[in-house]
LUMTI-813616 format. One line per 2 residues: number of its first residue (from 1); their letters; for each residue y, z, x of N, C-alpha, C. Coordinates in Angstrom, 3 decimals. Atoms other than C-alpha are relative to their C-alpha. Example, Ala and Ser with C-alpha at 12.3 -4.5 7.8 and 13.67 -1.06 7.14 Angstrom:
BEGIN
1> as> -1.190/0.000/0.890/-4.500/7.800/12.300/1.200/0.000/0.900  -1.190/-0.060/-0.820/-1.060/7.140/13.670/1.090/0.730/-0.770
***
This chain:
BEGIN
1> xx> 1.054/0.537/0.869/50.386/92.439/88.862/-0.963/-0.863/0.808  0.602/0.647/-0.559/49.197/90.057/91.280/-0.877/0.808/1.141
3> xx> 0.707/-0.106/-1.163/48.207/92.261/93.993/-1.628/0.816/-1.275  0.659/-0.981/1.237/46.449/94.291/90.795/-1.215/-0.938/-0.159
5> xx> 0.546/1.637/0.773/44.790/90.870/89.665/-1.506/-0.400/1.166  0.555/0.504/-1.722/43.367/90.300/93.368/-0.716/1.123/0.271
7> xx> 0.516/-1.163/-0.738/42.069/93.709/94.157/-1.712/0.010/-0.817  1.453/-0.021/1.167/39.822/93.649/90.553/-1.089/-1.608/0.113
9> xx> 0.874/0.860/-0.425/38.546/90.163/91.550/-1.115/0.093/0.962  0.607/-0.394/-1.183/37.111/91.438/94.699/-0.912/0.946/-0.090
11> xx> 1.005/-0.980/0.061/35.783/94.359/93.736/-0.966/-0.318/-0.945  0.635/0.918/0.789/33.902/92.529/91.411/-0.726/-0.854/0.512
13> xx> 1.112/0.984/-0.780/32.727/89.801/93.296/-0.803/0.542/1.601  0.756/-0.176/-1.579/31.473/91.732/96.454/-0.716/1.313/-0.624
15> xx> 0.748/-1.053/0.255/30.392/95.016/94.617/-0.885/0.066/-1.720  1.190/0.572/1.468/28.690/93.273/91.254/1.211/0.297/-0.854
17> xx> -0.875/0.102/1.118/30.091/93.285/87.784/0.258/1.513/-0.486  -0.333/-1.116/0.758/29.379/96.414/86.311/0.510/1.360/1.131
19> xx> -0.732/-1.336/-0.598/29.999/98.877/89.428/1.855/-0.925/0.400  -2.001/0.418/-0.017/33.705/96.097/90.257/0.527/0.544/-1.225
21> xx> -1.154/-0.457/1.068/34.757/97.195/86.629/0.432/1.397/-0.341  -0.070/-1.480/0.121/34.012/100.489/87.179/1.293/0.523/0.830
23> xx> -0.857/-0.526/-1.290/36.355/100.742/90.258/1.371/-1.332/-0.775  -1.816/0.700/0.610/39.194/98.285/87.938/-0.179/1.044/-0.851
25> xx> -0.685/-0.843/1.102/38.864/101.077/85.219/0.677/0.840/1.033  -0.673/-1.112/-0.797/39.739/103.670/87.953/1.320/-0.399/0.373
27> xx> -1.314/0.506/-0.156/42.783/101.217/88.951/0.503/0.095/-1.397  -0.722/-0.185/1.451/43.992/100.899/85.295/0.126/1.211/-0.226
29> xx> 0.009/-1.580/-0.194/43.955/104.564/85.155/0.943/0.349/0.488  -1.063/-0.251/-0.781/45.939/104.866/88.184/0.824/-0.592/-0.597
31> xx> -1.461/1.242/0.143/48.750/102.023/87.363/0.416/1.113/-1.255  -0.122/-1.060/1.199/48.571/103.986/83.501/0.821/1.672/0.577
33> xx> -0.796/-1.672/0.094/49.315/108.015/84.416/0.928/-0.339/1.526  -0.638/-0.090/-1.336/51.429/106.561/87.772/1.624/-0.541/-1.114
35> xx> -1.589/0.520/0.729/54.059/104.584/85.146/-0.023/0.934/-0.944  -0.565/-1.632/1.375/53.444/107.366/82.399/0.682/1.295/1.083
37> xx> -0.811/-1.266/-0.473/54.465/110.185/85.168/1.595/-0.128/0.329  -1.164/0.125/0.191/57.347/108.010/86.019/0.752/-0.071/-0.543
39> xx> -1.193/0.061/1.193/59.140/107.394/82.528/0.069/1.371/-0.036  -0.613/-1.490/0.315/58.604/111.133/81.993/1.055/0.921/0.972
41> xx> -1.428/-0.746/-1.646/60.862/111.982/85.669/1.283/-1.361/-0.723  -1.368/0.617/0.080/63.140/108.896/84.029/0.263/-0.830/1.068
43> xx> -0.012/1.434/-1.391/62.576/107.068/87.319/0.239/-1.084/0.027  -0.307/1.963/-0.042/64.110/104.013/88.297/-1.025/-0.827/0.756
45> xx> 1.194/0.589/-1.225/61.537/101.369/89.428/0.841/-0.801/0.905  -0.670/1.300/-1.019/63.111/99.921/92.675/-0.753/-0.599/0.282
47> xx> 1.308/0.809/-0.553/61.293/97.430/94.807/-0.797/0.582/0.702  0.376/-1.243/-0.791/60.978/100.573/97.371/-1.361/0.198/-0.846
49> xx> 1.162/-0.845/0.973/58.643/101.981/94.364/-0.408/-0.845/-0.575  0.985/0.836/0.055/57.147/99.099/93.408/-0.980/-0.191/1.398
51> xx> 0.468/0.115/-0.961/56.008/99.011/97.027/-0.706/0.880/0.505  0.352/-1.168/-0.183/55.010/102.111/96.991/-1.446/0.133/-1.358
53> xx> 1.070/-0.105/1.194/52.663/101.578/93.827/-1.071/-1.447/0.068  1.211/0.820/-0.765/50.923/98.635/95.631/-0.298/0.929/1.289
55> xx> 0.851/-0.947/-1.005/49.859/101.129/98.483/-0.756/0.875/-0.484  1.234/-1.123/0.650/48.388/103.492/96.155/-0.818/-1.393/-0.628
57> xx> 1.382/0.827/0.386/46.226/100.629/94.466/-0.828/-0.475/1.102  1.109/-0.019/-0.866/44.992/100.063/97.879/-0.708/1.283/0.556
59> xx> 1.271/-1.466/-0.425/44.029/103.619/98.832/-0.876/-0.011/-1.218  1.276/-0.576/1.214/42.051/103.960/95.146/-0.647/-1.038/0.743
61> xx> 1.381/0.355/-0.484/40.128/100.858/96.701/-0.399/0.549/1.175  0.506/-0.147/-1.415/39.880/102.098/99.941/-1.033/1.303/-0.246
63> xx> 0.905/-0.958/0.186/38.457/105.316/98.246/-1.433/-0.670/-1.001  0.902/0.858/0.638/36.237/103.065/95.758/-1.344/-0.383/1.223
65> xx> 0.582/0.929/-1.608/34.966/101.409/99.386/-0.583/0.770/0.667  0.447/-1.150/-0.622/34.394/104.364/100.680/-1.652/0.825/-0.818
67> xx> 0.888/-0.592/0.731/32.070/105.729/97.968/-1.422/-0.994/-0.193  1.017/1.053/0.356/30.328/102.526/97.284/-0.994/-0.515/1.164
69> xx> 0.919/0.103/-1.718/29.141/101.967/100.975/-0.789/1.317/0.326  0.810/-1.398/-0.338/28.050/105.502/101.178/-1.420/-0.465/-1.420
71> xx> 1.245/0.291/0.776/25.873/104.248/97.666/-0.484/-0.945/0.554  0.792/0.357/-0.336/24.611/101.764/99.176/-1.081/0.356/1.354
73> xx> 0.637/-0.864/-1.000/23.246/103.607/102.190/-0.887/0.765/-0.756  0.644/-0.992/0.725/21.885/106.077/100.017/-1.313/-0.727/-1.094
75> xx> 1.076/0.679/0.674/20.001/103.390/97.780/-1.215/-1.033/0.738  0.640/0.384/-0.661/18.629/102.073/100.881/-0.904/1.024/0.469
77> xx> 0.497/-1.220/-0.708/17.294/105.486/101.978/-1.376/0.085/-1.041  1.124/-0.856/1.494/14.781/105.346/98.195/0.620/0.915/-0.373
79> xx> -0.168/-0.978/0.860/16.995/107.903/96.829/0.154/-0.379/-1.431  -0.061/0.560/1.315/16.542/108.059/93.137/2.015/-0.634/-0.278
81> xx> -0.857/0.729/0.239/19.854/106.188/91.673/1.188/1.403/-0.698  -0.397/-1.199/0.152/21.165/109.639/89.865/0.532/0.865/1.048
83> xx> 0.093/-0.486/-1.341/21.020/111.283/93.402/0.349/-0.641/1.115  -1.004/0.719/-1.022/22.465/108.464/95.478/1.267/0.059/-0.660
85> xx> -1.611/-0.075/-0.104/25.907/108.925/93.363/0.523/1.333/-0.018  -0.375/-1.285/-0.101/26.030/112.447/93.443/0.145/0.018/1.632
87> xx> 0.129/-0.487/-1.410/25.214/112.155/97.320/1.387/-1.077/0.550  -0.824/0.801/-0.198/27.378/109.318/97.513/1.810/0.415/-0.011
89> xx> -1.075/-0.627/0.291/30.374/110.913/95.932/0.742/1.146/0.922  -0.032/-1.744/-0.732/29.995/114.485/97.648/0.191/-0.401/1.661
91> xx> -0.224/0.043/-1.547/29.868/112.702/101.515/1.211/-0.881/0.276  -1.019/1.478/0.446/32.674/110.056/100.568/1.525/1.256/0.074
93> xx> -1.450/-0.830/0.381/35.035/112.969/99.507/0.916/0.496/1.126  -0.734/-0.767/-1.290/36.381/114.486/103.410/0.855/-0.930/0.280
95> xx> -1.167/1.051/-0.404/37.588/111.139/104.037/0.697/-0.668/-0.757  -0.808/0.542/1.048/38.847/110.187/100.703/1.522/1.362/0.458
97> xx> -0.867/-1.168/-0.315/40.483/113.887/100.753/1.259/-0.122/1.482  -0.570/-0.303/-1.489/41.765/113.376/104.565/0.830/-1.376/-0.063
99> xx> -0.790/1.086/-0.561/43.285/110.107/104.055/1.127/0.054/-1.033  -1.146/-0.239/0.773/44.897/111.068/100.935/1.136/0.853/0.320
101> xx> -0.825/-1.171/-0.435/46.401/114.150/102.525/0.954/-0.765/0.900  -0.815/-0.183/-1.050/47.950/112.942/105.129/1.151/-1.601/-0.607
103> xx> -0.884/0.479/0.875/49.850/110.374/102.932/0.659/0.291/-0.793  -1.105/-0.266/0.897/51.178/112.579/100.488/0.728/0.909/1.256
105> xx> -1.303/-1.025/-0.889/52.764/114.988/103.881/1.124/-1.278/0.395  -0.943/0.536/-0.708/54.091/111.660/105.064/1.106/-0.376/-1.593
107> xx> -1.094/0.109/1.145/55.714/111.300/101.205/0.749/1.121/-0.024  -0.805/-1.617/-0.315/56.664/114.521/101.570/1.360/0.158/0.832
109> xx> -1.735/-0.318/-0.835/59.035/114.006/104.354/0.557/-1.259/-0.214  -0.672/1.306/0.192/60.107/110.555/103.334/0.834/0.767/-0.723
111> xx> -0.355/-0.683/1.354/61.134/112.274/99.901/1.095/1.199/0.802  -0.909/-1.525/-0.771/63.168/115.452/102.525/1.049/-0.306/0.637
113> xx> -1.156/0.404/-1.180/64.705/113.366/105.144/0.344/-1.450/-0.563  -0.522/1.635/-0.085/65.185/109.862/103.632/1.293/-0.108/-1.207
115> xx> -0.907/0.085/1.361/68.187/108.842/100.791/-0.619/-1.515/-0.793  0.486/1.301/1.044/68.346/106.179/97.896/-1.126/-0.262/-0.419
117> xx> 1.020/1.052/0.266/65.965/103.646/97.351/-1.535/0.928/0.406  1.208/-0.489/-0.599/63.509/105.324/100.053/-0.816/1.369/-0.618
119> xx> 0.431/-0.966/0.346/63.042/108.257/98.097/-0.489/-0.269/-1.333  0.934/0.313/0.810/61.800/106.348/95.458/-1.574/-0.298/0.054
121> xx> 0.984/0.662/-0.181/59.479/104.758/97.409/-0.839/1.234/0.167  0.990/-0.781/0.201/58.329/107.978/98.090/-0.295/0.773/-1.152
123> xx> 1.013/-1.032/1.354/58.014/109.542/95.006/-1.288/-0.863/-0.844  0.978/1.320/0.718/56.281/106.433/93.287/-1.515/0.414/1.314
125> xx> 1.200/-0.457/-1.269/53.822/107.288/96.599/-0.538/1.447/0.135  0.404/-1.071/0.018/53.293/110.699/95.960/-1.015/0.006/-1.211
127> xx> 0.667/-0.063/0.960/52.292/110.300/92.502/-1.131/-1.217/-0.093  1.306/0.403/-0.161/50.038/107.586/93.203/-1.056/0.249/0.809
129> xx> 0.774/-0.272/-0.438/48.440/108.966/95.533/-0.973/1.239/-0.840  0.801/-1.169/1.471/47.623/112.095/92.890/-1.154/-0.640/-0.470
131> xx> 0.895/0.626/0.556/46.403/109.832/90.646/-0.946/-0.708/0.617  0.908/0.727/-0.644/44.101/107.787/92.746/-0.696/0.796/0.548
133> xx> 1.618/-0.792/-0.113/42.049/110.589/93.673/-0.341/0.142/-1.127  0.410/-0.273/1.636/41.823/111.416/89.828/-0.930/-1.142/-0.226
135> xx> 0.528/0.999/0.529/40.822/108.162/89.320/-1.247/-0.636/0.675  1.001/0.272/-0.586/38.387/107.711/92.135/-1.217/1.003/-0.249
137> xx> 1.016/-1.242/0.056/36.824/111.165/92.301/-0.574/0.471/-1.159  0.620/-0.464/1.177/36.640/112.058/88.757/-0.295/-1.638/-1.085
139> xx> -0.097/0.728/1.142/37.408/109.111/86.273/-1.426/-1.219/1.129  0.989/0.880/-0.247/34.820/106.459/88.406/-1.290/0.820/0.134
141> xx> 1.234/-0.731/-0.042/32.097/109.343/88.936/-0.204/0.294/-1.664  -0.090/0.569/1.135/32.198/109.426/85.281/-0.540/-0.648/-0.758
143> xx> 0.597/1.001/0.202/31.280/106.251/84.364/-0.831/-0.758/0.559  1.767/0.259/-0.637/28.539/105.977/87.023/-0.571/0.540/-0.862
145> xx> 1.636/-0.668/0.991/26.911/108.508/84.950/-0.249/-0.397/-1.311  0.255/0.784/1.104/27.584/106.837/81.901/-0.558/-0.849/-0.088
147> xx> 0.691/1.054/-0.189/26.463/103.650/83.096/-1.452/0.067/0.501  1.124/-0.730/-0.460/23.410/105.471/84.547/-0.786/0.545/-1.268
149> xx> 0.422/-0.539/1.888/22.676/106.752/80.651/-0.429/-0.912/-0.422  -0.171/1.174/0.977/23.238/103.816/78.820/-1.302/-1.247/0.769
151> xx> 1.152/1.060/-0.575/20.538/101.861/81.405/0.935/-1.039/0.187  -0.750/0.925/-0.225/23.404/99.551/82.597/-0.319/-0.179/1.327
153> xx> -0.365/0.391/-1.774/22.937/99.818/86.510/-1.801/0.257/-0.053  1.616/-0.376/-0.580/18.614/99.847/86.488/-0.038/-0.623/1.420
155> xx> 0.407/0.760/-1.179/19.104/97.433/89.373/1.630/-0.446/0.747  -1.608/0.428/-0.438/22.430/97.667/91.272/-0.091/-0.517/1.464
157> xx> 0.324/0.745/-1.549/22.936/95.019/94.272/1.605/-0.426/0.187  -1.739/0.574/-0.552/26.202/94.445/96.189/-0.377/-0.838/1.030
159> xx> 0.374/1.433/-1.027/26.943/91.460/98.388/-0.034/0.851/1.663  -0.031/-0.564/-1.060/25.729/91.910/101.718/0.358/-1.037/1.166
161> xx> -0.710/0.978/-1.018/28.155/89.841/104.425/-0.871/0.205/1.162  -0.034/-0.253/-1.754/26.885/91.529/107.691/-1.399/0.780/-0.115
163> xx> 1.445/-0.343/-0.020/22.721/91.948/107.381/-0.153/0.947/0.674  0.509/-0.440/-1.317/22.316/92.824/110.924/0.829/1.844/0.018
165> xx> -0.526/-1.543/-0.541/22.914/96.718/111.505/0.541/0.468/1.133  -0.339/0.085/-1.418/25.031/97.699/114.260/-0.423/1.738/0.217
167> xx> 0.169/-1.942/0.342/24.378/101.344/115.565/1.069/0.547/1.265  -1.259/0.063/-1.295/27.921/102.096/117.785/-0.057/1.640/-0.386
169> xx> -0.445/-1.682/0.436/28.435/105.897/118.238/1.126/0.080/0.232  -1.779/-0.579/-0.075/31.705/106.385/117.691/0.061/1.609/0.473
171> xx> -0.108/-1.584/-0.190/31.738/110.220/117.948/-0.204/0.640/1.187  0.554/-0.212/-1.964/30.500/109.666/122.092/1.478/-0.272/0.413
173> xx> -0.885/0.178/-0.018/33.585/108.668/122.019/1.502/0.656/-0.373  -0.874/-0.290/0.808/35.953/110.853/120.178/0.705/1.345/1.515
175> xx> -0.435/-0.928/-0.660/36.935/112.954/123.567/1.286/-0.550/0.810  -0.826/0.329/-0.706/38.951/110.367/125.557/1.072/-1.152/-1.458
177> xx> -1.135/0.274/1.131/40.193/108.735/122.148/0.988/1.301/-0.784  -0.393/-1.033/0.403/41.316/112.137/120.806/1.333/0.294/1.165
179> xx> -0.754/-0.425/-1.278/43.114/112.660/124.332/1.164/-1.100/-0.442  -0.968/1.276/0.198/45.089/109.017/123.706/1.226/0.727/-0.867
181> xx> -1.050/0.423/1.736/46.213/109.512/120.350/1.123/1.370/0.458  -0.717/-0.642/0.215/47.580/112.990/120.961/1.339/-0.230/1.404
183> xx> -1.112/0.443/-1.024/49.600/111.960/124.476/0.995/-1.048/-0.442  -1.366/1.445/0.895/51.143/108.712/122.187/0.375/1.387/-0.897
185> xx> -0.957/-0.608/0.765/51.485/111.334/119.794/1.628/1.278/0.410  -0.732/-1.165/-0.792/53.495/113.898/122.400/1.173/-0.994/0.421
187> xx> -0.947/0.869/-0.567/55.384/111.039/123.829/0.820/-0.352/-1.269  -0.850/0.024/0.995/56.690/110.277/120.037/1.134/1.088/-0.172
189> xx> -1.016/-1.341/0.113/57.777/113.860/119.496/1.173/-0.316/1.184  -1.213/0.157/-1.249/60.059/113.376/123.288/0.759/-0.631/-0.442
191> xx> -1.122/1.326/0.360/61.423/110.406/122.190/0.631/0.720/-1.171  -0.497/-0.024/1.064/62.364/111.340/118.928/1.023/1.533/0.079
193> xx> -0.487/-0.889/-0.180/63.855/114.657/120.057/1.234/-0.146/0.602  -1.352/0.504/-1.029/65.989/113.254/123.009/0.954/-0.856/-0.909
195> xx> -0.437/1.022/0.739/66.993/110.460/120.827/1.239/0.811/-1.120  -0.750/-0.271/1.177/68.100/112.752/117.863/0.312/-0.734/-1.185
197> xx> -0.206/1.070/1.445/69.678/111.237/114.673/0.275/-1.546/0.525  0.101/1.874/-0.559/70.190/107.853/116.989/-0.728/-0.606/-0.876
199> xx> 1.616/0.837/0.580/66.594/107.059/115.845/-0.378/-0.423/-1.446  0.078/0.295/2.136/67.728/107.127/112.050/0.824/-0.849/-0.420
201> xx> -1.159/1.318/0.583/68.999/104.053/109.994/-0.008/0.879/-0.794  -1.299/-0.046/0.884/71.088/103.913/107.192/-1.176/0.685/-1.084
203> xx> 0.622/-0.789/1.401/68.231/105.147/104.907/-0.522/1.334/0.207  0.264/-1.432/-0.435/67.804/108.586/106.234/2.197/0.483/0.182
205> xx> -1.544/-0.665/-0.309/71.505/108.966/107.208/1.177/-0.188/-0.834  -1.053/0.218/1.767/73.138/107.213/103.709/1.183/-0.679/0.989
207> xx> -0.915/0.661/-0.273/76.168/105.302/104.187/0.454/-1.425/-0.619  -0.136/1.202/0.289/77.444/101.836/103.725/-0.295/-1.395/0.853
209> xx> 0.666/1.427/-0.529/76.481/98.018/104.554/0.972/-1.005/-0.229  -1.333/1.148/0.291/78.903/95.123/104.921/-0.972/-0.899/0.448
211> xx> 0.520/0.804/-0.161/77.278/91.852/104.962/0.699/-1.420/0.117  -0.734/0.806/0.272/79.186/88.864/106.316/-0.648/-1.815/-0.017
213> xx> 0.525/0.659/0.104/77.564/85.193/105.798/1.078/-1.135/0.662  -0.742/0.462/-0.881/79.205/83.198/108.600/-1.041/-1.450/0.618
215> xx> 0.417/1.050/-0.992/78.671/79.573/110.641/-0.584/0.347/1.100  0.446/-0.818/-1.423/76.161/80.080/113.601/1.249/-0.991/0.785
217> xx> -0.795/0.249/-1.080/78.413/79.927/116.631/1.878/-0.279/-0.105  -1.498/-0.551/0.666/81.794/80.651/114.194/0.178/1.319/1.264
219> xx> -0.135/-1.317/-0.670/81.842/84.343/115.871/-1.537/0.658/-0.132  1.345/-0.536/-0.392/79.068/86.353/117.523/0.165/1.352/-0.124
221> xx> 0.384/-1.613/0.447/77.919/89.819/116.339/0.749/0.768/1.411  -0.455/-0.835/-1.491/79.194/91.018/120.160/1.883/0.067/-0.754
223> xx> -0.925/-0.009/0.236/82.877/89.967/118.973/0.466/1.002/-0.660  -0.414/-0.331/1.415/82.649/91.623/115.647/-0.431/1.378/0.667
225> xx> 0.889/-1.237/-1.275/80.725/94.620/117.762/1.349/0.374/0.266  -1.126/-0.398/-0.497/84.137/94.633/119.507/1.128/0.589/-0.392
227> xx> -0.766/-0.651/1.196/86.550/95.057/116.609/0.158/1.560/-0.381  0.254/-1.493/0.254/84.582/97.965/115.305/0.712/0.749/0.475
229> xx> -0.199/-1.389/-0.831/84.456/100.054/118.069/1.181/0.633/0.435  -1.520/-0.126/-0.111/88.510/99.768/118.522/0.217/0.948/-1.259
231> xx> -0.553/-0.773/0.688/88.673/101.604/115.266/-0.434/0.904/-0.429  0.286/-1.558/0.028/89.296/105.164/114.251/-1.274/0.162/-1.138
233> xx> 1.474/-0.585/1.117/85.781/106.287/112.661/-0.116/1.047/0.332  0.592/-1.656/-0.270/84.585/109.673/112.352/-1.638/-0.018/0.054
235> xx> 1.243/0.093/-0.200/80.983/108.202/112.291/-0.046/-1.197/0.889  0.121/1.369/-0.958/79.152/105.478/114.709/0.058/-0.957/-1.121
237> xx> 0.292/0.895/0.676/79.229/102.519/113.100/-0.913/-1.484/0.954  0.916/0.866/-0.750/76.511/99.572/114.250/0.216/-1.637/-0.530
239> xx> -0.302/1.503/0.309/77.196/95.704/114.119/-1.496/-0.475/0.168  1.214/0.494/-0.854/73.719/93.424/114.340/0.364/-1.601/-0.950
241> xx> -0.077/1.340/0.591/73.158/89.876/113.534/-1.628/-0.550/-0.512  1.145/0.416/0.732/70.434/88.745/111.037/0.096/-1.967/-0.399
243> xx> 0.441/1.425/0.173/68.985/85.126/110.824/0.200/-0.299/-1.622  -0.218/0.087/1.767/70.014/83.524/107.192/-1.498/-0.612/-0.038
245> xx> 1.921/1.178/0.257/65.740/82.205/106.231/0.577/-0.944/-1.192  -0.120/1.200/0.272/67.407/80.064/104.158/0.892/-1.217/0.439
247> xx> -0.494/0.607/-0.700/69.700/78.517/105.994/0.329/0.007/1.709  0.002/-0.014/-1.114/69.303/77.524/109.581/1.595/0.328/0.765
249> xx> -1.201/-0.069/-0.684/72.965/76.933/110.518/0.657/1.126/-0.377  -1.015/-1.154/-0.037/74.120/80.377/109.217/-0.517/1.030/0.134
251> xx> 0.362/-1.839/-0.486/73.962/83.951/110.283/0.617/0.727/-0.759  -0.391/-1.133/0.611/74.470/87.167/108.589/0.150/1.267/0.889
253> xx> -0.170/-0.810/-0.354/76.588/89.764/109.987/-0.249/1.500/-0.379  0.191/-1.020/0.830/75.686/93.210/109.283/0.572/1.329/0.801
255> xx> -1.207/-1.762/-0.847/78.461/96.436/109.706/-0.725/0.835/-0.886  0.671/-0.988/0.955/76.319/99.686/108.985/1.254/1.297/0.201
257> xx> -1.013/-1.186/-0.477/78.848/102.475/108.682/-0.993/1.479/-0.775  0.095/-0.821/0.945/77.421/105.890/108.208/0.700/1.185/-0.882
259> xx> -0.910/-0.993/0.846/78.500/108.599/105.926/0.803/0.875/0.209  -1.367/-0.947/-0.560/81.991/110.052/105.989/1.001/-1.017/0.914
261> xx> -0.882/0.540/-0.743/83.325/107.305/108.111/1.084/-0.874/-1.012  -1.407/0.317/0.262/87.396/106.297/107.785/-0.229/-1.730/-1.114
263> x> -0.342/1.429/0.549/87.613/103.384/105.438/0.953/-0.937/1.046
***
């Protein structure tokens, strides 16, 4: 609610009244058919999927942001006001489209390879991402044109932070950045290949969690480390030691065992 609360303030105070409420109906929209698709799957809301339904209210603004900067470009150009949101809309859409996509493949494999909780988070993330193009692309184009009817927007002005125009060509650029990304991206694949299921916690590989709440400098995670590994498991099991944030003088041990291993 709060991040909800915070998003419609903003868009409001930096993109005026009547186009910020336009881009909170498109959020109310989303939040609406994202908790109506979930009672109808019966979905449990974890925190996973609550967390997952504050990332889709920031892509609808990020697509909102996207559209609204392209209108104002376009209302700087003299295009009639009719014809800057059609143009606005239509050049806005590759990168609304391209950023949405590649968030629902990564829900996609959350939702394939992950268990529990995490597969809430991705479903709650799949379906908001749905909806938040619905709600950007169709339901806010919409009510531009309504508000465009009705003589509500004769004079639309958004705040302008950064006057000065910069003119950077990114795209002179896109040969030795293109080269980067895909060598980090080649070096991921290695790693993650050599590595194997190593590289997967407990929420891809399921299992159990023991949590022990101990005196710092009682016994050290290495000790308890030691124990383990003396006994018969049919899976690895991993010892680590977590800081208590509310209490300085104590530590939290944590035994991850994964699935199938010997009681």
């Amino acid at each position: 609610v709060l991040a909800l609360v915070l998003l419609m303030l903003y868009m409001c105070a930096f993109y005026g009244v009547i186009p910020g409420l336009i881009a909170d109906g498109a959020l109310v929209v989303n939040i609406f058919f994202t908790m109506g698709i979930l009672a109808s799957f019966q979905a449990v809301l974890t925190l996973p999927g609550i967390a997952g339904m504050v990332l889709t209210l920031g892509m609808a603004v990020d697509a909102n942001v996207l559209i609204y900067e392209r209108l104002r470009e376009e209302k700087e150009m003299g295009r009639p006001f009719r014809v800057a949101i059609r143009n606005s809309f239509d050049k806005a859409f590759s990168a609304i489209f391209d950023s949405n996509i590649t968030s629902l493949i990564t829900a996609v494999i959350l939702y394939w390879m992950a268990t529990g909780t995490i597969k809430g988070f991705a479903v709650t993330l799949t379906v908001g991402v749905i909806t938040s193009m619905i709600g950007a692309i169709l339901v806010t184009r919409v009510l531009f044109y309504w508000a465009d009817t009705v003589g509500m927007m004769k004079d639309l002005k958004f705040l302008n932070l950064f006057k000065k125009k910069t003119n950077i060509d990114f795209m002179s650029q896109k040969i030795w950045s293109c080269s980067l990304s895909a060598i980090l991206l080649m070096i991921c694949i290695v790693f993650g290949a050599v590595k194997g299921k190593d590289c997967l916690g407990m929420d891809f590989t399921g299992g159990s969690s023991i949590s022990y709440l101990v005196n710092k400098g009682d016994i050290s995670f290495r000790e308890v480390e030691g124990v383990v590994n003396k006994l018969s498991l049919t899976q690895k099991a991993t010892v680590q030691e977590v800081a208590e944030s509310t209490d300085s003088s104590k530590v939290n041990i944590l035994i991850n065992f994964s699935d199938h291993a010997q009681d």
